[in-house]
N, C-alpha and C positions, 0 to 999 in steps of 0.2 A: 658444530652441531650439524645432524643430516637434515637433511628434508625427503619426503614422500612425496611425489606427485605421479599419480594417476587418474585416469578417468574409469578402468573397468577393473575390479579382482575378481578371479575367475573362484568357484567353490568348487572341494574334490572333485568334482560330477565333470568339471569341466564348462559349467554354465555359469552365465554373467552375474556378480552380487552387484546391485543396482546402490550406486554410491549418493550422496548427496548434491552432487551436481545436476541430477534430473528430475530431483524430488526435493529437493530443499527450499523454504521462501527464502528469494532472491531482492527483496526488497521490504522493510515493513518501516511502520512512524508512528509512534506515539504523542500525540499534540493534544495542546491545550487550547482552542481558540474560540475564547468566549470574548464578550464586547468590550474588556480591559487586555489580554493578551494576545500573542501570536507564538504561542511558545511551542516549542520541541521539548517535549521529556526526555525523548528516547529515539533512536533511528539504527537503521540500516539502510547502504545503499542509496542514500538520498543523500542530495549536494545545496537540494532548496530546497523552502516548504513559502509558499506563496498564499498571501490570501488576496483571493484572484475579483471577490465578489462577496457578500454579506453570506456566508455561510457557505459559502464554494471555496475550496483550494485545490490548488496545482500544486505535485511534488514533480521534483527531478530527478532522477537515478542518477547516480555517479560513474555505474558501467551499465552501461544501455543493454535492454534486452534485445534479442537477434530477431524479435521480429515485434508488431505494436497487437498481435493476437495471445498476448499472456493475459492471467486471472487476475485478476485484482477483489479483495474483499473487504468491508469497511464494516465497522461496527462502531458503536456510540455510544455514551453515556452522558447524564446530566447529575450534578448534586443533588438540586431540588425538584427537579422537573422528572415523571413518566416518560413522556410524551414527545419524546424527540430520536431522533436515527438519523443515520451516515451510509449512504449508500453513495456508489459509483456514479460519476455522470458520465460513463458510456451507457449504462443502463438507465439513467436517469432524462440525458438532457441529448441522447443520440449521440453523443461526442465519442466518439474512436479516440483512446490512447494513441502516444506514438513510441516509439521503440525507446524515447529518454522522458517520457514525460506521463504522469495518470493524473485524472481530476477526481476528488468525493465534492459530496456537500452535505451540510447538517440539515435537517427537514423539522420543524415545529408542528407534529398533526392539529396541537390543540389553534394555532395559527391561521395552518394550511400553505404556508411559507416556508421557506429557507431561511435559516437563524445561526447566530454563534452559538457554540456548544459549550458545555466545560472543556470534555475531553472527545476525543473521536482517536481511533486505530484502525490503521490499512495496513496489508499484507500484501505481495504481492507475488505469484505463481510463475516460473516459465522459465528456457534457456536464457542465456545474457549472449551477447552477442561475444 
């Protein structure tokens, strides 16, 4: 069997068709981390999923991004609940990623705390090192 590897295919014109290594998520999780679980449904690029603190988790990358200034996006769900979201805690709590590591955490408005979630999904945007 062959293999392909490239980084640039050039189109007739002679100009760069921009492949998935510069535009592709590079890491996403799928987790369930409500007050009986810690579970992973689903992953990419992740080597751990930690619950670091009562609705905070740390994930790992398995190949580190080439620098700790990639995207990271989180969104959130509950079964029973409206009232709850996942968002970053580089935005959240000041905490800078680092090039193998990003934190979310689930948020209870009806609270005003941090909570377990059902489910929460993170994405993650950027070169890998």
């Amino acid at each position: 069997m062959s293999s392909l590897k490239v980084d640039t295919i050039q189109n007739r014109s002679g100009g760069a068709v921009t492949l998935t290594k510069q535009h592709a998520v590079k890491s996403w999780i799928n987790q369930q981390n409500d007050t009986t679980q810690n579970n992973t449904n689903d992953s990419f690029n992740v080597s751990d999923a930690a619950d670091t603190a009562t609705g905070h988790s740390t994930f790992t990358v398995t190949n580190n991004f080439s620098a700790d200034t990639f995207v990271s996006v989180a969104s959130a769900g509950q079964l029973t609940l409206t009232d709850r979201f996942a968002q970053n805690s580089v935005q959240a709590d000041g905490k800078q990623p680092s090039s193998s590591t990003y934190q979310t955490k689930a948020f209870d408005v009806s609270t005003g705390s941090t909570g377990h979630i059902d489910a929460f999904m993170v994405c993650c945007l950027g070169d890998l090192a």
